[in-house]
OpenMM code with the backbone's topology and positions (N, CA, C; nanometers):
from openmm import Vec3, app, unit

residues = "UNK UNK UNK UNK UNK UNK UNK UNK UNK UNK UNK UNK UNK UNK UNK UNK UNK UNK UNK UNK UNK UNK UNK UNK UNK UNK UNK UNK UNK UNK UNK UNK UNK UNK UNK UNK UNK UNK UNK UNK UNK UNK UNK UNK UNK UNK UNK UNK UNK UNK UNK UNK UNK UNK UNK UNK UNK UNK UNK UNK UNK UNK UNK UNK UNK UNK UNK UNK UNK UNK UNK UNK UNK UNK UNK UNK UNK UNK UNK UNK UNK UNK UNK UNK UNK UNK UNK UNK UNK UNK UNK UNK UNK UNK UNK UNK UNK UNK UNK UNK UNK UNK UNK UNK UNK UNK UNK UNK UNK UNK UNK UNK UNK UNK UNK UNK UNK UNK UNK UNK UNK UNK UNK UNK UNK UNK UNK UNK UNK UNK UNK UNK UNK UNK UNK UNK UNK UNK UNK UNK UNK UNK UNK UNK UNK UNK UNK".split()
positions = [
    Vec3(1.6279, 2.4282, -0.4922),
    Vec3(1.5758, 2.3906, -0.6229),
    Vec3(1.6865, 2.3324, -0.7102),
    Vec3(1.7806, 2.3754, -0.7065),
    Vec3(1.9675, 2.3663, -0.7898),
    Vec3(1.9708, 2.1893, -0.7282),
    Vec3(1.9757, 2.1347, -0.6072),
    Vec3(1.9670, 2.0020, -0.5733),
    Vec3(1.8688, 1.8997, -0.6529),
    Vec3(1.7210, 1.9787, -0.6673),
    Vec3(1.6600, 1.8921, -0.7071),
    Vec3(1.6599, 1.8615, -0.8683),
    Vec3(1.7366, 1.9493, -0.9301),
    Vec3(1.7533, 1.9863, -1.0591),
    Vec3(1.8674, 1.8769, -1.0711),
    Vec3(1.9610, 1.8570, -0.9996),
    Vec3(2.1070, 1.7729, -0.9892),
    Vec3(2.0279, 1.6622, -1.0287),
    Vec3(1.9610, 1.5630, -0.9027),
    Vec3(1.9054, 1.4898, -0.8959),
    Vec3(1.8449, 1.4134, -1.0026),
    Vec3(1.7694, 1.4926, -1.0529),
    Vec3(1.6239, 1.4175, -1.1606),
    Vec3(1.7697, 1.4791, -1.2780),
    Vec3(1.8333, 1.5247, -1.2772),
    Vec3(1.9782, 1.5311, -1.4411),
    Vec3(2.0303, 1.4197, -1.4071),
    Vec3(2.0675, 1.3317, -1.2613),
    Vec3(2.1267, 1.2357, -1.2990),
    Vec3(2.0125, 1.0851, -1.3205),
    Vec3(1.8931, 1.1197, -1.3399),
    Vec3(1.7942, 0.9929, -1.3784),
    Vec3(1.8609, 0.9898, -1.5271),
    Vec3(1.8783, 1.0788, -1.6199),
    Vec3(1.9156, 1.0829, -1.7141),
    Vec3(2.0393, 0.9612, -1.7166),
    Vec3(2.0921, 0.9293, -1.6879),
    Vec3(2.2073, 0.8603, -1.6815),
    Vec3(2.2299, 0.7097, -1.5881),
    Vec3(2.1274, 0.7552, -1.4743),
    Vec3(2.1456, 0.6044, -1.3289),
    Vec3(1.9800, 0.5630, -1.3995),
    Vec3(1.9902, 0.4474, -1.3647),
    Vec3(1.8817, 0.3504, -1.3911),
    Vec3(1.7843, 0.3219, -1.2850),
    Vec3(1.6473, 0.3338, -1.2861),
    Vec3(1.5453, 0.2859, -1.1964),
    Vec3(1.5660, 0.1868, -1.1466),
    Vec3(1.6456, 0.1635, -1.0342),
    Vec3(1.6814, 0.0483, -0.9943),
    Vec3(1.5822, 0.0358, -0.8714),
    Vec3(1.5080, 0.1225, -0.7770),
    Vec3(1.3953, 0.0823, -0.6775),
    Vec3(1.3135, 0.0349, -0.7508),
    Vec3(1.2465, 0.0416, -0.8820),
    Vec3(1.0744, 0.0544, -0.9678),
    Vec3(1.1642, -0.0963, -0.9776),
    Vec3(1.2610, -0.1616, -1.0480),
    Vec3(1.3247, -0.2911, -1.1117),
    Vec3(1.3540, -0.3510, -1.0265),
    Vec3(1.3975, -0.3322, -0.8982),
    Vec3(1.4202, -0.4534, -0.8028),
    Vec3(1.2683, -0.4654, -0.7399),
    Vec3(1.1817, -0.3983, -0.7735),
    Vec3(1.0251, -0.4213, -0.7096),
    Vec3(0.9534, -0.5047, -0.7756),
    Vec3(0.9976, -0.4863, -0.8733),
    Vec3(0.9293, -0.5976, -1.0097),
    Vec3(1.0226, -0.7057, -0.9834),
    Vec3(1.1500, -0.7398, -0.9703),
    Vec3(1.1966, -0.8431, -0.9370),
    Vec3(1.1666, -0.9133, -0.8407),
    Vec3(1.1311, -0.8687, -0.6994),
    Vec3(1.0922, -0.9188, -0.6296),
    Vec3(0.9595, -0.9707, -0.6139),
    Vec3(0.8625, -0.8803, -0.7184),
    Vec3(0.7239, -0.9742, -0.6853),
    Vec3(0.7504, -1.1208, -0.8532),
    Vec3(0.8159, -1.1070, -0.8814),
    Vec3(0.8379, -1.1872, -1.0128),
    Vec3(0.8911, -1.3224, -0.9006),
    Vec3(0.9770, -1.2938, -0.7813),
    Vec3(1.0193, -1.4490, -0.7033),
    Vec3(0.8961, -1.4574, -0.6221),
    Vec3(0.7886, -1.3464, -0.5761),
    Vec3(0.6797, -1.3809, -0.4977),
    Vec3(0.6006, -1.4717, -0.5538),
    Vec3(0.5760, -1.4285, -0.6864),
    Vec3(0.4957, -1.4888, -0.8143),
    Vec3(0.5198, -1.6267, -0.7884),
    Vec3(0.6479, -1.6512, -0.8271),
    Vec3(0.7378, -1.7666, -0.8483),
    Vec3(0.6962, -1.8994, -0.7753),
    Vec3(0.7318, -1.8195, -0.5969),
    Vec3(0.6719, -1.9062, -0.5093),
    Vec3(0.5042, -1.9730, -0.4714),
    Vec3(0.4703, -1.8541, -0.5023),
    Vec3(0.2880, -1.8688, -0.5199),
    Vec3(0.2590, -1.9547, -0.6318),
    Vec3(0.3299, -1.9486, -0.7356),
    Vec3(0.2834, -2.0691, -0.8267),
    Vec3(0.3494, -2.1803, -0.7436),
    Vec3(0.4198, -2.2159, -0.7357),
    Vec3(0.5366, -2.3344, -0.6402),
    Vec3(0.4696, -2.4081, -0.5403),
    Vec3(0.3607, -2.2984, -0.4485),
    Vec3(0.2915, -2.3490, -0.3568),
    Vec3(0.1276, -2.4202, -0.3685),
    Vec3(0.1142, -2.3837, -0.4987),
    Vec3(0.0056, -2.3844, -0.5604),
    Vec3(-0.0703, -2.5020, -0.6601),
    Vec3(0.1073, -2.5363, -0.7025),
    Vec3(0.1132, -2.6687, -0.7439),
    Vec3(0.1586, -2.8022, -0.7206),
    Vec3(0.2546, -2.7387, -0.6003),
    Vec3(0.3204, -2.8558, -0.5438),
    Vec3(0.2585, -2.9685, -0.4403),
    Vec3(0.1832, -2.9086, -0.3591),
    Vec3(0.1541, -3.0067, -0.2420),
    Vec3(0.0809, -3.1173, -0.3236),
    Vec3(0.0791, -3.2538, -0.2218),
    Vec3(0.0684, -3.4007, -0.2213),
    Vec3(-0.0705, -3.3954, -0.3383),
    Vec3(-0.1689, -3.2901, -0.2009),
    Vec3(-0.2811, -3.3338, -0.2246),
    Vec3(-0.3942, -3.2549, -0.3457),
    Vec3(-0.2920, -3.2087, -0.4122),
    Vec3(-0.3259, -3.1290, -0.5724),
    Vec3(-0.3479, -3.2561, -0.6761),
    Vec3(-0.4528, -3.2929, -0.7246),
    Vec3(-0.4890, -3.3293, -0.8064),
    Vec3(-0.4810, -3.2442, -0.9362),
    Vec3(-0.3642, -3.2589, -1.0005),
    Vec3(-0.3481, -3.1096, -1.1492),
    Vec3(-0.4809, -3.1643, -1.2495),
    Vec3(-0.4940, -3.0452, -1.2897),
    Vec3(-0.6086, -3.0570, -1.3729),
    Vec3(-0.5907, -2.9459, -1.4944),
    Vec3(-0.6941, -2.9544, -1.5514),
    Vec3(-0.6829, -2.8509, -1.6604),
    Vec3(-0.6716, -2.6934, -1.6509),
    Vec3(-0.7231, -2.6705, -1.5299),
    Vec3(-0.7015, -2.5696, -1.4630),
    Vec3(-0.5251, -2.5199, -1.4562),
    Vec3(-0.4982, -2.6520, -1.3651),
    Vec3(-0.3637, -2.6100, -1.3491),
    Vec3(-0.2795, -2.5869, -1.4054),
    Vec3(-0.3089, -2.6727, -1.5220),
    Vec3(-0.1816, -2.6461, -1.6626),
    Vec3(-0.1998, -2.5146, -1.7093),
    Vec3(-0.3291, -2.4000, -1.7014),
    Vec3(-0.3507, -2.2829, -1.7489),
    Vec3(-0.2915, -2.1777, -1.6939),
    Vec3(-0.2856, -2.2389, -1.4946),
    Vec3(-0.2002, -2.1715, -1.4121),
    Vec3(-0.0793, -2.1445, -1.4288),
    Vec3(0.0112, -2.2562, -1.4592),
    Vec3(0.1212, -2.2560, -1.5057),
    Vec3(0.1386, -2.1715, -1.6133),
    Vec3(0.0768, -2.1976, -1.7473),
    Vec3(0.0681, -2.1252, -1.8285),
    Vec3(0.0866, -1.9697, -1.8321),
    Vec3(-0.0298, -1.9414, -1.7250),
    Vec3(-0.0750, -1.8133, -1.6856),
    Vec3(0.0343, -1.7198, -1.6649),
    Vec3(0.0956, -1.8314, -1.5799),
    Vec3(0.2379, -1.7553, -1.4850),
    Vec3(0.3271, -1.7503, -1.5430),
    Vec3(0.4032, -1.8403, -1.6628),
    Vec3(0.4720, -1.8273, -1.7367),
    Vec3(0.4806, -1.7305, -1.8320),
    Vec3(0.3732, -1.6870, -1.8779),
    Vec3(0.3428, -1.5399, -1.9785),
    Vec3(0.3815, -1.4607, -1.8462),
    Vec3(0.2881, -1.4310, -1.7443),
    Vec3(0.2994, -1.3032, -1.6310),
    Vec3(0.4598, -1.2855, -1.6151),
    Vec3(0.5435, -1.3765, -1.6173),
    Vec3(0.6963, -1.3542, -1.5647),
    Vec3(0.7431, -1.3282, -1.6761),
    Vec3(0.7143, -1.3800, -1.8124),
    Vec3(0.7820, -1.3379, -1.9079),
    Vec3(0.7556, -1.2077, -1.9157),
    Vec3(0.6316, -1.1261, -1.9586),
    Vec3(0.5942, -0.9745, -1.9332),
    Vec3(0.6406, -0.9406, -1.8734),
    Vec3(0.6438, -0.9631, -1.7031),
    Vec3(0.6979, -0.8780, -1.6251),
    Vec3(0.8069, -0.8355, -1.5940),
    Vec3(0.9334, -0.9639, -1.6863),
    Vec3(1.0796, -0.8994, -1.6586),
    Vec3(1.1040, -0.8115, -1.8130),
    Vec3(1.0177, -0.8298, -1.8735),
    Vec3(1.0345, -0.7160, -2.0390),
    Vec3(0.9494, -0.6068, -1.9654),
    Vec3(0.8718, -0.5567, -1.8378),
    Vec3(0.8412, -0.4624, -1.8268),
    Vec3(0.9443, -0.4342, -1.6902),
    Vec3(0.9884, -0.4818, -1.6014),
    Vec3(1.0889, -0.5009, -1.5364),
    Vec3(1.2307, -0.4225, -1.6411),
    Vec3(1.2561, -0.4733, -1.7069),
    Vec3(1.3882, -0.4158, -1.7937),
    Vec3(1.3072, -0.2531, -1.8368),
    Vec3(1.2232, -0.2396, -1.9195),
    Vec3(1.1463, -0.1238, -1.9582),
    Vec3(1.1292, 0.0321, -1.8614),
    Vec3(1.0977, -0.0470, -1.7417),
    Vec3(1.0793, 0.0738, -1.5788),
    Vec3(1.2368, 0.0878, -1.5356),
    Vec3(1.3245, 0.0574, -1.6037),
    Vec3(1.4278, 0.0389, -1.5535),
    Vec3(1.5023, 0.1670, -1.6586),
    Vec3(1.4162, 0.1929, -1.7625),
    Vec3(1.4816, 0.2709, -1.8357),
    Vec3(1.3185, 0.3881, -1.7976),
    Vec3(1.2737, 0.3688, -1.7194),
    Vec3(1.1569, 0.4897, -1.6662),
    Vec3(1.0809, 0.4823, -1.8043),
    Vec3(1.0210, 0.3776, -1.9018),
    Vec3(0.8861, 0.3660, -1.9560),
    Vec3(0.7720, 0.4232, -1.8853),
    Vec3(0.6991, 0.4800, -1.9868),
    Vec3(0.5736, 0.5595, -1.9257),
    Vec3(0.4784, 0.4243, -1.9370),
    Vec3(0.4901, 0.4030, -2.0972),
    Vec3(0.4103, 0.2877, -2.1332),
    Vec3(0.3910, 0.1571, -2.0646),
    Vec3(0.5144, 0.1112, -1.9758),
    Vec3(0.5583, 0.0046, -1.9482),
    Vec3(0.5327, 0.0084, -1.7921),
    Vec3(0.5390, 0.1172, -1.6834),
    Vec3(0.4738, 0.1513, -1.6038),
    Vec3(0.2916, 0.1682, -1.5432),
    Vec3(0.2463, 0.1406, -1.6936),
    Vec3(0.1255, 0.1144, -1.7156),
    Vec3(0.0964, -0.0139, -1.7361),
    Vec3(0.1704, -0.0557, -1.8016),
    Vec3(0.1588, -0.2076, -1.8632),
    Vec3(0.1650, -0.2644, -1.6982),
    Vec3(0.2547, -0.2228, -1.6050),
    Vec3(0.2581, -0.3229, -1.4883),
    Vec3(0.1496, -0.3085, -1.4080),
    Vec3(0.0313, -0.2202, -1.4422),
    Vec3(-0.1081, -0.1903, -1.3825),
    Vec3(-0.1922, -0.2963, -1.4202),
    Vec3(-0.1564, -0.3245, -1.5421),
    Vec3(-0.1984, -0.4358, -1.6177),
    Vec3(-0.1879, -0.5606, -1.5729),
    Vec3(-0.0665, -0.5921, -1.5792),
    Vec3(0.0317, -0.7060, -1.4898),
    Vec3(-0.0725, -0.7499, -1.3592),
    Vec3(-0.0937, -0.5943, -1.2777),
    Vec3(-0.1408, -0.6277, -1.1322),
    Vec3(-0.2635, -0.7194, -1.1478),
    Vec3(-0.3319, -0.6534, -1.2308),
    Vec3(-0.4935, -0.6673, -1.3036),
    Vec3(-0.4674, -0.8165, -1.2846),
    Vec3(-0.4135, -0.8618, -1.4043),
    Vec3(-0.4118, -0.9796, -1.3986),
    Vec3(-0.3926, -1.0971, -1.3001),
    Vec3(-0.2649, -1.0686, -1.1586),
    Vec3(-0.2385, -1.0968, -1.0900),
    Vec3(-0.4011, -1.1124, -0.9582),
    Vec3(-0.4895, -1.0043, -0.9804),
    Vec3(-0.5786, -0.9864, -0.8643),
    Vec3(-0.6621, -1.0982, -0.9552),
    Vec3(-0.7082, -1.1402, -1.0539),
    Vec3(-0.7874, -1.2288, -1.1333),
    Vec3(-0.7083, -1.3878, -1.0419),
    Vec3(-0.6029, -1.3723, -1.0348),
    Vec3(-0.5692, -1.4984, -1.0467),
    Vec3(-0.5586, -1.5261, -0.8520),
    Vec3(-0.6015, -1.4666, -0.7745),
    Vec3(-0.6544, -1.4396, -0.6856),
    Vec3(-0.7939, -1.5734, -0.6745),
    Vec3(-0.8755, -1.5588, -0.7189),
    Vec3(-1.0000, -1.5941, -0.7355),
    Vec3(-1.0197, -1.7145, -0.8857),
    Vec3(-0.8861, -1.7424, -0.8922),
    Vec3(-0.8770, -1.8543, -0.9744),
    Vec3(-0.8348, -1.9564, -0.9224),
    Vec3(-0.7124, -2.0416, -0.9191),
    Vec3(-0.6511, -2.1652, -0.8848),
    Vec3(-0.6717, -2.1984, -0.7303),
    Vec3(-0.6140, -2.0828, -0.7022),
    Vec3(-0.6441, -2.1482, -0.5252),
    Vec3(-0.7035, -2.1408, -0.4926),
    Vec3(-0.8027, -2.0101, -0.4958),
    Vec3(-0.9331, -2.0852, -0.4819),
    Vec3(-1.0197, -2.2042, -0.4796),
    Vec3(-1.0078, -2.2482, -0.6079),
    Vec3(-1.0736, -2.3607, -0.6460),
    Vec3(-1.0239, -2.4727, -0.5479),
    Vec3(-0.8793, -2.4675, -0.5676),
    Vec3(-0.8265, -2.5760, -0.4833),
    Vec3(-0.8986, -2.5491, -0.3214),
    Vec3(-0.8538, -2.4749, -0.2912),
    Vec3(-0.9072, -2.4380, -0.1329),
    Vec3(-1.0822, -2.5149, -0.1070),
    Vec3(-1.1249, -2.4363, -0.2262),
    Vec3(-1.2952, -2.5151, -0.2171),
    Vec3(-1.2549, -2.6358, -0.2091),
    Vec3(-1.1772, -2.7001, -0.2565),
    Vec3(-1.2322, -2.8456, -0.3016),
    Vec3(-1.1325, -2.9490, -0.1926),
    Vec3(-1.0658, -2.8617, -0.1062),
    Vec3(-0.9436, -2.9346, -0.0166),
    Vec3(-0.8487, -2.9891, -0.0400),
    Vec3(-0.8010, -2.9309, -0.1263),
    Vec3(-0.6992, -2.9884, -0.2151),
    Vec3(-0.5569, -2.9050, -0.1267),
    Vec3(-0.5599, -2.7706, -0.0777),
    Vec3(-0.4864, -2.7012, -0.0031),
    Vec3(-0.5649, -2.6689, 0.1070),
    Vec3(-0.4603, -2.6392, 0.2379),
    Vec3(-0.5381, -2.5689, 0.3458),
    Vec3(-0.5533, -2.4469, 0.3816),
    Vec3(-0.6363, -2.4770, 0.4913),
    Vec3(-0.6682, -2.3118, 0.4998),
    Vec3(-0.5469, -2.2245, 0.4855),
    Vec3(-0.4575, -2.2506, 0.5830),
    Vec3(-0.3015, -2.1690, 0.5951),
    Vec3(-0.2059, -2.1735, 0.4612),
    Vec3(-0.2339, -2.2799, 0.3568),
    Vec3(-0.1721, -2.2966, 0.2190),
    Vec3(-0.2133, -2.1565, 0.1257),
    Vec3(-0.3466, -2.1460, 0.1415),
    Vec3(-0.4498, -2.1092, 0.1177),
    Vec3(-0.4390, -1.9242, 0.1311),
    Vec3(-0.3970, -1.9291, 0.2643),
    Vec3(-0.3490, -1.7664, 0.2712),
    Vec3(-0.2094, -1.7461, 0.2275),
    Vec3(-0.1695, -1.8114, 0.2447),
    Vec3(0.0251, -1.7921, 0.2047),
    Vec3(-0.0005, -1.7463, 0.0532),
    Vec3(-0.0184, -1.8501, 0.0414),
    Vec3(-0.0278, -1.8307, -0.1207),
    Vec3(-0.1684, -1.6902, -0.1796),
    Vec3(-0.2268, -1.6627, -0.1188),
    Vec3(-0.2940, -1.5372, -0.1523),
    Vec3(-0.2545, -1.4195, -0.0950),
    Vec3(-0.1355, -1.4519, -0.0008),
    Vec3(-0.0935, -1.2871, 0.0637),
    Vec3(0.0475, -1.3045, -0.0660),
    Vec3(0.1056, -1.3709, -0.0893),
    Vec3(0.1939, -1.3545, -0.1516),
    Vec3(0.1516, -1.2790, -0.3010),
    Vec3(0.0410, -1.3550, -0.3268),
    Vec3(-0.0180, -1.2965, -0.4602),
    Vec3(-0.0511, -1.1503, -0.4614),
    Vec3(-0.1125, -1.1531, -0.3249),
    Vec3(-0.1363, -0.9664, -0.2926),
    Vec3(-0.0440, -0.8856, -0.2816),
    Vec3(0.0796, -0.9607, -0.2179),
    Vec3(0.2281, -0.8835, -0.1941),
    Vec3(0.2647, -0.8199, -0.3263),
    Vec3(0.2383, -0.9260, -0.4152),
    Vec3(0.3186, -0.9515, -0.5893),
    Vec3(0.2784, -0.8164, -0.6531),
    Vec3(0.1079, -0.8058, -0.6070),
    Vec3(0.0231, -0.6519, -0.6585),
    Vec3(0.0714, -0.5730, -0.6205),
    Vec3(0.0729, -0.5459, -0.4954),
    Vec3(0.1262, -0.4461, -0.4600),
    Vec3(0.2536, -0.3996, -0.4377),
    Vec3(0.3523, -0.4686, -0.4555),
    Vec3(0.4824, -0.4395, -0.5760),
    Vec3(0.5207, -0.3613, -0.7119),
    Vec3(0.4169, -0.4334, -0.7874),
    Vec3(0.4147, -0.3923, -0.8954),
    Vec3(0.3408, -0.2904, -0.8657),
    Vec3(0.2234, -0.2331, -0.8472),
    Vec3(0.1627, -0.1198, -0.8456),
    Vec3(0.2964, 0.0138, -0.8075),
    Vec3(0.3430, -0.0014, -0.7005),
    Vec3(0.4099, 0.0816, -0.5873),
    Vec3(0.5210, 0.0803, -0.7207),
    Vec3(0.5814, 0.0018, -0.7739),
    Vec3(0.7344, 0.0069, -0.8881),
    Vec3(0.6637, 0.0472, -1.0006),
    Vec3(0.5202, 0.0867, -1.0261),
    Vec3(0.4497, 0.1920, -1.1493),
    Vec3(0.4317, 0.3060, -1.1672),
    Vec3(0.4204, 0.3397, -0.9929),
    Vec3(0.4028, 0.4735, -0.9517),
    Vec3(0.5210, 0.5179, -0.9808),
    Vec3(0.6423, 0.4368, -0.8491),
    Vec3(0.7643, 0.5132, -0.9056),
    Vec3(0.8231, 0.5766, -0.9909),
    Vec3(0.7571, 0.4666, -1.1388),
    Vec3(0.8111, 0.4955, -1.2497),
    Vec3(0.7430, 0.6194, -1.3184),
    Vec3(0.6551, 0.6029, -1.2812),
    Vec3(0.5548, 0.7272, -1.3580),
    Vec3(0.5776, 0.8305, -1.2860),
    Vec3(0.6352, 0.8691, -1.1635),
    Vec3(0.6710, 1.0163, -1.1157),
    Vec3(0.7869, 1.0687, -1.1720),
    Vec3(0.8625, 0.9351, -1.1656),
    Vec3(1.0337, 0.9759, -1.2005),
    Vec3(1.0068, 1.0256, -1.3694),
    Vec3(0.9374, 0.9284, -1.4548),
    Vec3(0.9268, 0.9611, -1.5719),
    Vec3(0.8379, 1.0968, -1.5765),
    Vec3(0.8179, 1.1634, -1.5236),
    Vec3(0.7067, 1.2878, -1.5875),
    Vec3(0.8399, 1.3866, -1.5075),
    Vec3(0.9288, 1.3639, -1.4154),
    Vec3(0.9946, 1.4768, -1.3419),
    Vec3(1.1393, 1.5049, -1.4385),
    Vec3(1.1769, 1.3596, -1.5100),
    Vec3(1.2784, 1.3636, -1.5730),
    Vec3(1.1902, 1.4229, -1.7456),
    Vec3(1.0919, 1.4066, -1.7601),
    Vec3(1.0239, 1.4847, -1.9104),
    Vec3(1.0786, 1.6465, -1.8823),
    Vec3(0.9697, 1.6708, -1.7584),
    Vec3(0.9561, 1.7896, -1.6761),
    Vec3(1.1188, 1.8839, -1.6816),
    Vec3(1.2283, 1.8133, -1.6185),
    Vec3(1.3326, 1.8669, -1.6557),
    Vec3(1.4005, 1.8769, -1.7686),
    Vec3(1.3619, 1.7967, -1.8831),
    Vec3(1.4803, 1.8143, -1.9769),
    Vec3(1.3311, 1.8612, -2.0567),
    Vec3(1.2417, 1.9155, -2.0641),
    Vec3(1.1654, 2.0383, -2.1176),
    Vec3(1.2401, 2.1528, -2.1212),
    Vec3(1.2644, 2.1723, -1.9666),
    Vec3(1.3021, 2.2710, -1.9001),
    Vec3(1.4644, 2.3143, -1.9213),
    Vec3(1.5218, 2.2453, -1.9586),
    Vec3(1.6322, 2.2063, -1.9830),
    Vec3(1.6482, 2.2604, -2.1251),
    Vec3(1.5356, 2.2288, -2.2209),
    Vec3(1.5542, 2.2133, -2.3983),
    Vec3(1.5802, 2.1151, -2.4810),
    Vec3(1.5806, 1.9670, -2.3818),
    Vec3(1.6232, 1.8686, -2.4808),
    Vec3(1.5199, 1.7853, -2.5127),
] * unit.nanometer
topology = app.Topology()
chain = topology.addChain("A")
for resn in residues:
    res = topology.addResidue(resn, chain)
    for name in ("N", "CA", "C"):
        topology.addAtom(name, app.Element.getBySymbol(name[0]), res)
């Protein structure tokens, strides 16, 4: 018990760096999924797409201010990236889609770019949890503690 007590005393001090490099990494998944989404020949951009962009530009901005936030074990901000996901599974059934209907990308464009988007979720989900165990174990101890 004296180990696990060590442990969650030094969260107090070391930084969530698994929950923050998880969010970093779906923030370059993101990155690329927009990249792939807009780039090929046969994308005709449309109004759609400029929203995509848009879309993604808010999602990365959020996600490295909730990225920095899980990094200091936010309860709030660990939630917020549930949010994040939310949004991310919407956009699933938005752009590429459409494109895909309309042949604008292929089939194989088509999955890349939607496993990546799924990867991106389930990143962030998995770096929320983290944060929300570590944050209730480090409450949990310095209750216990008195501070």
């Amino acid at each position: 018990m004296a180990t696990k007590n060590v442990r969650v005393d030094k969260m107090r001090y070391q930084k969530n760096a698994l929950a923050f490099n998880f969010v970093l990494v779906a923030m370059a998944l993101q990155t690329i999924s927009l990249f792939m989404t807009i780039t090929p020949r046969t994308v005709v951009p449309s109004m759609t797409t400029a929203l995509e962009i848009l879309i993604n530009i808010t999602l990365l901005l959020v996600s490295f201010l909730a990225a920095e936030k899980v990094k200091a074990y936010s309860l709030q901000w660990a939630y917020g990236l549930f949010v994040i996901s939310t949004v991310h599974l919407f956009r699933l059934f938005y752009e590429p889609l459409k494109l895909f209907r309309l042949g604008q990308i292929t089939r194989n464009q088509y999955l890349t770019i939607t496993t990546l988007i799924e990867v991106t979720i389930v990143l962030l989900i998995v770096a929320a949890v983290i944060t929300i165990r570590k944050h209730r174990a480090l409450m949990a101890h310095l209750k216990e503690i008195g501070e």
